[in-house]
C-alpha positions, 0 to 999 in steps of 0.5 A: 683366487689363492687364499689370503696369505700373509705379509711380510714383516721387516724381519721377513723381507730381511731374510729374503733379501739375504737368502735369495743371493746365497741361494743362487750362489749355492746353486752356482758352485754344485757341479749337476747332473741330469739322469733318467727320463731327462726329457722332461727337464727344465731345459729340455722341450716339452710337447705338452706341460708337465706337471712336476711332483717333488718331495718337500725336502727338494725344494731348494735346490729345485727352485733354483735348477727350474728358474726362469722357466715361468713355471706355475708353483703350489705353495702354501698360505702360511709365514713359512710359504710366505717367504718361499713364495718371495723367494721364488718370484725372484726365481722367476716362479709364479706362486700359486697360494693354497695347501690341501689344509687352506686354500687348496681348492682355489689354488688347483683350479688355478693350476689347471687352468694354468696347464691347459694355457701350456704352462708348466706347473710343480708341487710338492704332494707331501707339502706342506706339513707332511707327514713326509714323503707321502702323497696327497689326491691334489696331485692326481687331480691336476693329471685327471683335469687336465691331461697333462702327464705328472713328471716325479723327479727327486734331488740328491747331493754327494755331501749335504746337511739334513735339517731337523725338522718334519721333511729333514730337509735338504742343504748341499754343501758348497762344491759338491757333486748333485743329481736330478733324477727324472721318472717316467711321466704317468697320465691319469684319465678323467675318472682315474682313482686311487690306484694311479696315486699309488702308481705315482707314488711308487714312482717317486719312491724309485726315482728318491732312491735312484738319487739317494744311491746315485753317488754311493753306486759311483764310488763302488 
């Protein structure tokens, strides 16, 4: 069962109601592409589900390149997850409640179980509070339960704002030119320990800046 999680005030639902359409909105005007390892893509056909790694930063735009897939998403128990989980049920996600501060066992073992039905899950190993862009062991433990391959991707945008808070979190700007950047999927065996962590981690770190280079090596 996924930890108890708040309900949304009157102010809350207000902000769903107004984010999710300019959301979607946002999401028409990009011009997107696809590189790397594009297989294992939302569109693409997967012979075994995926679990997705992104960095919390990603999640926007993310949400709405992924949707109506039925994927299988962690997000955490807190006001701020609350609205994200609203958000992205229009999105066509299932939220999975719980964060590696509350809640977190619940939610993986309703992860994996949701991986071995063949669904296809996404988390954001350096969610929810951070510290940025590092990984924790939830991540590794879906791949080692399951058998199910991690699949690290990484969002960029030509023009883009940077928000101020822990993740500088990304907001690209209306029209611009945008790029998901699929890795190489790793597999984690049963007793797998911390050196696959790493090994998914430095995978992340290379597709980040795969993408955060994407359109600078195209102006060259």
């Amino acid at each position: 069962m996924s930890a108890e999680t708040h309900k949304p005030t009157f102010s809350d639902w207000l902000v769903i109601l107004i984010a999710t359409p300019i959301i979607h909105l946002l999401g028409l005007t990009l011009r997107i592409q696809e590189t790397g390892q594009s297989q294992w893509g939302p569109n693409a056909r997967q012979s075994e589900a995926p679990v997705w790694a992104l960095w919390h930063e990603t999640i926007l735009m993310s949400v709405w390149h992924h949707r109506d897939q039925d994927v299988h998403v962690m997000i955490s128990a807190s006001r701020d997850g609350e609205l994200i989980s609203r958000i992205a049920k229009f999105f066509g996600y299932t939220p999975v409640r719980g964060s590696s501060s509350r809640g977190g066992r619940e939610a993986l073992t309703e992860l994996v179980n949701y991986l071995k039905d063949g669904k296809r899950c996404a988390i954001t190993p350096d969610g929810p509070r951070g510290p940025r862009r590092e990984m924790k062991i939830g991540v590794l433990s879906l791949s080692r339960l399951t058998g199910c391959p991690i699949v690290p991707f990484a969002f960029e945008a030509e023009h883009c704002w940077r928000l101020r808070s822990w993740d500088k979190f990304i907001i690209p700007k209306p029209f611009s030119r945008a790029v998901f950047v699929y890795g190489n999927p790793i597999k984690v065996p049963r007793h797998g320990g911390e050196e696959y962590l790493k090994q998914i981690q430095a995978e992340l770190d290379r597709v980040t800046l795969e993408a955060e280079n994407y359109f600078k090596q195209k102006a060259v």
